[in-house]
C-alpha positions in Angstrom: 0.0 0.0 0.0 1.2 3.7 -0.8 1.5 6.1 1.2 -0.6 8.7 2.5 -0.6 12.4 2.6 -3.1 14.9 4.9 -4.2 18.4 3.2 -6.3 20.6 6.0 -7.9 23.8 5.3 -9.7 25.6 8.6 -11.8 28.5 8.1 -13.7 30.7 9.9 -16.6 28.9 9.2 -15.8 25.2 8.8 -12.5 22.9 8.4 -12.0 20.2 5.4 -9.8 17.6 5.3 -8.6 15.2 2.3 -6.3 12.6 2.6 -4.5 11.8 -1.0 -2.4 9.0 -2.6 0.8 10.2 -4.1 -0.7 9.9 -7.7 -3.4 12.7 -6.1 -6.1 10.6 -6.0 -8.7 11.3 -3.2 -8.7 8.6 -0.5 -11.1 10.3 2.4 -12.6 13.8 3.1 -13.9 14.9 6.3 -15.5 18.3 7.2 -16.1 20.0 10.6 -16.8 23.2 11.7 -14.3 26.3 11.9 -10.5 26.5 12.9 -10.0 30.2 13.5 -8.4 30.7 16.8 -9.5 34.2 16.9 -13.1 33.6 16.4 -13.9 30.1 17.2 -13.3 28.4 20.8 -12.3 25.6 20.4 -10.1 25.0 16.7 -8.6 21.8 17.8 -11.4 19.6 17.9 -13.0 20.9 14.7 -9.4 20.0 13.5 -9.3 16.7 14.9 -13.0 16.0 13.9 -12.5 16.5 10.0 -9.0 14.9 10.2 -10.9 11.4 11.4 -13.7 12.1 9.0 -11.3 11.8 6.4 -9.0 9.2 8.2 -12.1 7.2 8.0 -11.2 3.3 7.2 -8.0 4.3 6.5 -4.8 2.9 8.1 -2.9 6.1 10.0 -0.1 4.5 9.7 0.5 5.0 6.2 0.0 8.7 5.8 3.6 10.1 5.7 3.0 13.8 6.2 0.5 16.2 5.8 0.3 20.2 5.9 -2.5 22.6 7.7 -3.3 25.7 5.8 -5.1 28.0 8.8 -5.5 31.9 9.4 -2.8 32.8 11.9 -0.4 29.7 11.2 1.9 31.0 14.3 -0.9 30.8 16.6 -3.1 27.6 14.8 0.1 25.2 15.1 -0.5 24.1 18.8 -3.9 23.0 17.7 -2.8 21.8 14.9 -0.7 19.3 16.2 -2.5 18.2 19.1 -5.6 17.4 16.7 -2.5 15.4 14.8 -1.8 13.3 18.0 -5.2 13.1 18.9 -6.6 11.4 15.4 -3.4 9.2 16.3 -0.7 10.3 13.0 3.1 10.0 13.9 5.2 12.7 13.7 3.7 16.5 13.1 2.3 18.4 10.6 3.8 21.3 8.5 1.4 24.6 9.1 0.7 27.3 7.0 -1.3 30.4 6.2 -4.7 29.6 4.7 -4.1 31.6 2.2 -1.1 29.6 1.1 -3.3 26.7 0.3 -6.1 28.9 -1.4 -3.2 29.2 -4.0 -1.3 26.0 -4.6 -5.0 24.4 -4.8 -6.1 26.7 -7.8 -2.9 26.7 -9.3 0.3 25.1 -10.1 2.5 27.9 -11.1 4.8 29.1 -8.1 4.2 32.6 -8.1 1.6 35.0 -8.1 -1.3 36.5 -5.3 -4.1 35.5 -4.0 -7.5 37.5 -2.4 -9.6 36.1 0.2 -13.0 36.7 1.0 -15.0 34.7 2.9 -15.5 34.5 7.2 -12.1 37.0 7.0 -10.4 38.9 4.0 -7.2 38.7 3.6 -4.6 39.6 0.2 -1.1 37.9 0.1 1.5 38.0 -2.6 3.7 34.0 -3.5 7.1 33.4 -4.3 7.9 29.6 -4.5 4.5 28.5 -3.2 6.1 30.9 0.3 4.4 33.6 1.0 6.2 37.6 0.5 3.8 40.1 1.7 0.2 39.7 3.0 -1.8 42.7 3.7 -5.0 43.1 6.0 -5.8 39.8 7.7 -6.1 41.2 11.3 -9.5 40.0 12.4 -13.0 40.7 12.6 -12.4 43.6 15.1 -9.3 45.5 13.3 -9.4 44.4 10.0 -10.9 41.9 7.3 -12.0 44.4 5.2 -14.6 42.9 2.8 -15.0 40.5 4.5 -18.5 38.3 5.5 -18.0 39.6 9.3 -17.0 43.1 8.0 -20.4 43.1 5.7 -22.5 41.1 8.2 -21.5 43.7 10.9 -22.5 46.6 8.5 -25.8 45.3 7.7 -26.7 45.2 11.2 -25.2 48.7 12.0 -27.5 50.0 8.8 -30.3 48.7 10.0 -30.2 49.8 13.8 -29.0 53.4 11.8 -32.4 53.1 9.5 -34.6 52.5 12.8 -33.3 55.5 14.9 -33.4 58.2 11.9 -29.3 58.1 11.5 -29.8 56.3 8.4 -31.5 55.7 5.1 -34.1 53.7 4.9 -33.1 49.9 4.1 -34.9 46.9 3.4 -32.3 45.4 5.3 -34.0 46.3 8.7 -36.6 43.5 7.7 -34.1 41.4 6.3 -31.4 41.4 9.2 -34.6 41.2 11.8 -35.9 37.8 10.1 -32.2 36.5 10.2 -31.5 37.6 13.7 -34.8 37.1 15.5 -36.7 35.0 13.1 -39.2 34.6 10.7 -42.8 37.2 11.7 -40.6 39.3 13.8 -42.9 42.5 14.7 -42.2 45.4 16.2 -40.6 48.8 15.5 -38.4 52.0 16.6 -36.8 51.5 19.7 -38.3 48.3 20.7 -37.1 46.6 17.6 -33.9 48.3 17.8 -33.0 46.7 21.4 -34.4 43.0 20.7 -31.6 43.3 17.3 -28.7 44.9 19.4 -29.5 42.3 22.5 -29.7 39.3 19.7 -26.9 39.9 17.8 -24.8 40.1 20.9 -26.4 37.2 22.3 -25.2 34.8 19.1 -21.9 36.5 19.3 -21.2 35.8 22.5 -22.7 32.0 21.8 -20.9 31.4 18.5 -17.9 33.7 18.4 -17.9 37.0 15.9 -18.1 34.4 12.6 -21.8 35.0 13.4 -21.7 37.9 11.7 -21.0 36.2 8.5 -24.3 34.5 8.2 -25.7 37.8 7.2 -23.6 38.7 4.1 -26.1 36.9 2.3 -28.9 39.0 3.1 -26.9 42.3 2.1 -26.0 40.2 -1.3 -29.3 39.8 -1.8 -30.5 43.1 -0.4 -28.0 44.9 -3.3 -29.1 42.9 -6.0 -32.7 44.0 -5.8 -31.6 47.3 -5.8 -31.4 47.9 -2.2 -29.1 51.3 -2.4 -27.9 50.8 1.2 -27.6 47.1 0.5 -25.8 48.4 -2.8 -23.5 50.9 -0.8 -22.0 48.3 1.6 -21.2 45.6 -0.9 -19.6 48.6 -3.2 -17.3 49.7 -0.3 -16.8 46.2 0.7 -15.6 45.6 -3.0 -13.1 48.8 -2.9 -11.7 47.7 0.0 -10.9 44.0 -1.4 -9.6 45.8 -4.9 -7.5 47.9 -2.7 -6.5 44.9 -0.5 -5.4 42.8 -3.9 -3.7 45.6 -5.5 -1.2 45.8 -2.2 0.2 42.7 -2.7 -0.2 42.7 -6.6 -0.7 46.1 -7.6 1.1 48.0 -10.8 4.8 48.4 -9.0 5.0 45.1 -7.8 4.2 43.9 -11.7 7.2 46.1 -12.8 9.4 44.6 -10.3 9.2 41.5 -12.2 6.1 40.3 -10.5 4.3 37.3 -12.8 1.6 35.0 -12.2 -2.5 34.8 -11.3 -4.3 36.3 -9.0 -6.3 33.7 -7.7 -9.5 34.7 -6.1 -11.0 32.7 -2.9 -13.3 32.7 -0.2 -16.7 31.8 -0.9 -18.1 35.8 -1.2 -15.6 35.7 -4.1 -16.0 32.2 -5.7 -19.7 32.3 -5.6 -22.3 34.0 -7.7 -22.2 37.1 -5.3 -22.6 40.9 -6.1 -19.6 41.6 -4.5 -17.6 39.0 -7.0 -19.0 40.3 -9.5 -17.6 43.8 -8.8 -14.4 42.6 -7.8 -13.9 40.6 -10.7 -15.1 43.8 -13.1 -12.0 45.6 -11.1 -9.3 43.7 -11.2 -9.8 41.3 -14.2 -8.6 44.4 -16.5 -4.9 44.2 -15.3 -4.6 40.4 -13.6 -4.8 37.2 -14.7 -7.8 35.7 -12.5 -8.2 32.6 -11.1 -10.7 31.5 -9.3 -10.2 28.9 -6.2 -10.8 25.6 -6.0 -10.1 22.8 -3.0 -8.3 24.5 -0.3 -7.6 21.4 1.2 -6.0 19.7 -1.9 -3.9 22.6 -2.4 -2.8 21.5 0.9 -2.1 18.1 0.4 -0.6 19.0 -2.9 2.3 21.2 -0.7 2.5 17.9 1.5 3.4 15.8 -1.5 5.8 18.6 -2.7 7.6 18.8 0.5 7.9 15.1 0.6 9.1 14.4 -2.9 11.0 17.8 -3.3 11.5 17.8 -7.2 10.2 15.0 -7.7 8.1 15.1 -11.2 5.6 12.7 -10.1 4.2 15.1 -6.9 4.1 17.8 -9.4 2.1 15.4 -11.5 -0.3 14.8 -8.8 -0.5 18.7 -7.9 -1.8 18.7 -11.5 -4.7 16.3 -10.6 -5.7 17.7 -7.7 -6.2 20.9 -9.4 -8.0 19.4 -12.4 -10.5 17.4 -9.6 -11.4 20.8 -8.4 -12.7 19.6 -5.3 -14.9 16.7 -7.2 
């Protein structure tokens, strides 16, 4: 038997896991919820749950290395390796920056940047599948511009703002009251205005500030029906990505000799979304886009790399990983 290679990539939102052969076939996949250490409590057991989801009738003892791709990689690799002990794997893993992964698992070329959008936002430039320069990154509270949290925190903000008179009105106090407090929600002015600030805080404090994100698809929809606060937010959140991207790929770092995609990632910029859309409109007319794939693959594909350093076959397998596409 052959061995075995681990690719882990932990979100905000949830963690997947693939296990691989070294020809980059997919032997196991496990999912669990997220691995952020700023914004979820506990990131090792969501670790350690997807790794024995994909470990799943597999022998341990044949995977021979395996890499963690996870927002803060200085912080993540405690948990990272105790969820490595814990779903019983010798030795430890490699880990690195989530957006690392986003790029070797659209790609195979060793250069180039990537932009993230999903739970966080986060733009990084990629010399020899290493990351250069990252810019923004710095949470839900300091940064992530762009982000779900940054948008899903907005919406709420415009609606209390609609309610008291400090803002436009917005279809989004109906929207963000259904999503907060439920479907039939009544109620109005002030009242309304305390049960939303009392809720939101309330699922915060429950599930961590990646709450926040479960509302970027009511602004999406909100600003594709024409919504003009709806419409405002995701057009700031999309100048804020565009100047996040151009940072750490912009015009001087092109005439420096900078080559390769730009892969875009996270699923606010993967998925049909207004803000894609507008991103995409921005930056497609001076970088080559990409869009991202399987984050996780991409990781395993830099655990087969590291393992059979120039070795034509793991670059072979990189290949197929990236061709699967996550299938």
């Amino acid at each position: 038997m052959g061995a075995l290679f681990v690719g882990v990539d932990g979100g905000g939102t949830s963690t997947r896991c693939v296990v691989v052969t070294e020809s980059g076939e997919i032997a196991g996949r496990g999912r669990a919820g997220g691995a952020n250490a700023i914004s979820v409590p506990d990131p090792a057991a969501n670790l350690r749950a997807a790794l024995l989801g994909a470990l799943e009738g597999l022998d341990p003892a044949r995977v021979a290395g395996g890499v963690f791709g996870l927002a803060g990689a200085a912080r993540a690799a405690e948990s990272a390796e105790r969820a490595w002990r814990e779903a019983g794997l010798a030795g430890r893993p490699a880990v690195v920056g989530d957006v690392l992964v986003a790029f070797t698992g659209a790609t195979e070329e060793p250069d180039g940047a990537v932009l993230v959008a999903g739970t966080g936002a986060i733009g990084a430039r990629v010399r020899d599948r290493r990351i250069v320069r990252r810019a923004d990154g710095f949470g839900w509270l300091l940064g992530d511009e762009g982000s779900g949290v940054w948008l899903g925190r907005r919406a709420a903000a415009a609606a209390l703002n609609a309610i008291d008179g400090r803002g436009a009105p917005t279809v989004l106090v109906a929207r963000v009251a259904e999503a907060v407090l439920g479907p039939g929600t009544a109620g109005e002015g002030p009242a309304l205005a305390q049960a939303l600030v009392a809720a939101v805080y309330a699922r915060i404090a429950e599930s961590g500030p990646a709450w926040l994100g479960t509302l970027a698809p009511v602004v999406d929809a909100a600003a594709r029906e024409g919504d003009e606060v709806a419409r405002g937010i995701v057009a700031e959140a999309s100048r804020r990505l565009c100047r996040t991207a151009r940072a750490v790929y912009g015009a001087g770092e092109r005439a420096r000799g900078g080559t390769g995609p730009l892969v875009l990632a996270g699923s606010l910029l993967t998925e049909q979304t207004e803000l894609a859309h507008l991103v995409r409109a921005e930056l497609g007319g001076w970088a080559a886009l990409v869009r991202a794939r399987d984050s996780a693959a991409g990781a395993a594909a830099l655990a087969l790399r590291a393992a059979r350093p120039g070795d034509p076959r793991a670059a072979e397998a990189h290949r197929a990983l990236i061709e699967r596409g996550g299938a």
